[in-house]
C-alpha positions as CSV (number, residue, x, y, z in Angstrom):
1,X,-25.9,-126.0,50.8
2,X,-26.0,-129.2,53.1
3,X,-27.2,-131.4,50.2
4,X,-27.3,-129.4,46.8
5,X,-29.1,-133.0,44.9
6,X,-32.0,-132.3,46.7
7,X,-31.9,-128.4,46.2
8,X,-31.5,-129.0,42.3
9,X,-34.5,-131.6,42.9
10,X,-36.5,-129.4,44.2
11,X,-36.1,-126.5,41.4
12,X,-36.4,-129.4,38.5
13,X,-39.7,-130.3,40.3
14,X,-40.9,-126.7,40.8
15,X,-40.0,-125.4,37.4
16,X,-42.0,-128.6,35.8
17,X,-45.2,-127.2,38.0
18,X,-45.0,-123.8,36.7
19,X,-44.3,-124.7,33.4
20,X,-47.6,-127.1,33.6
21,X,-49.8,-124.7,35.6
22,X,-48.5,-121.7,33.3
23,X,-49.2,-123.9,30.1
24,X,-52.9,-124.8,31.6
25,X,-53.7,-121.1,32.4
26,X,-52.5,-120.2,29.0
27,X,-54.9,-122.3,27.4
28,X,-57.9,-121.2,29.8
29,X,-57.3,-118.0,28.9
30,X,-57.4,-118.9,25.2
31,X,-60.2,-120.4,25.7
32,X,-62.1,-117.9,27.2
33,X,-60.6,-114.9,24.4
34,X,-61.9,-117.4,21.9
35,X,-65.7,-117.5,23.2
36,X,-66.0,-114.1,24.1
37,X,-64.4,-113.4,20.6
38,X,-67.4,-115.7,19.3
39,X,-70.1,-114.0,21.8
40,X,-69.2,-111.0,19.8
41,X,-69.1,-111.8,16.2
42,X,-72.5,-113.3,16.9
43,X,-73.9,-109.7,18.7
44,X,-72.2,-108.1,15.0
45,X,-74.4,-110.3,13.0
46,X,-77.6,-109.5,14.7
């Protein structure tokens, strides 16, 4: 632990990209519940 600043840096950095990237996928993968969700309701109707 030469320089521990840049250690904790790095892991405030890193955890804001996962936390961003996790938050993004999240809603993608809403998203895509919510249309196939909607492809099926339609498919019920008919």
């Amino acid at each position: 632990m030469k320089c521990p600043r840049f250690f904790i840096f790095l892991t405030i950095k890193f955890q804001t990209y996962g936390i961003s990237n996790s938050m993004a996928s999240i809603r993608g993968r809403h998203i895509v519940a919510i249309l196939s969700l909607a492809r099926n309701y339609r498919r019920k109707l008919r």
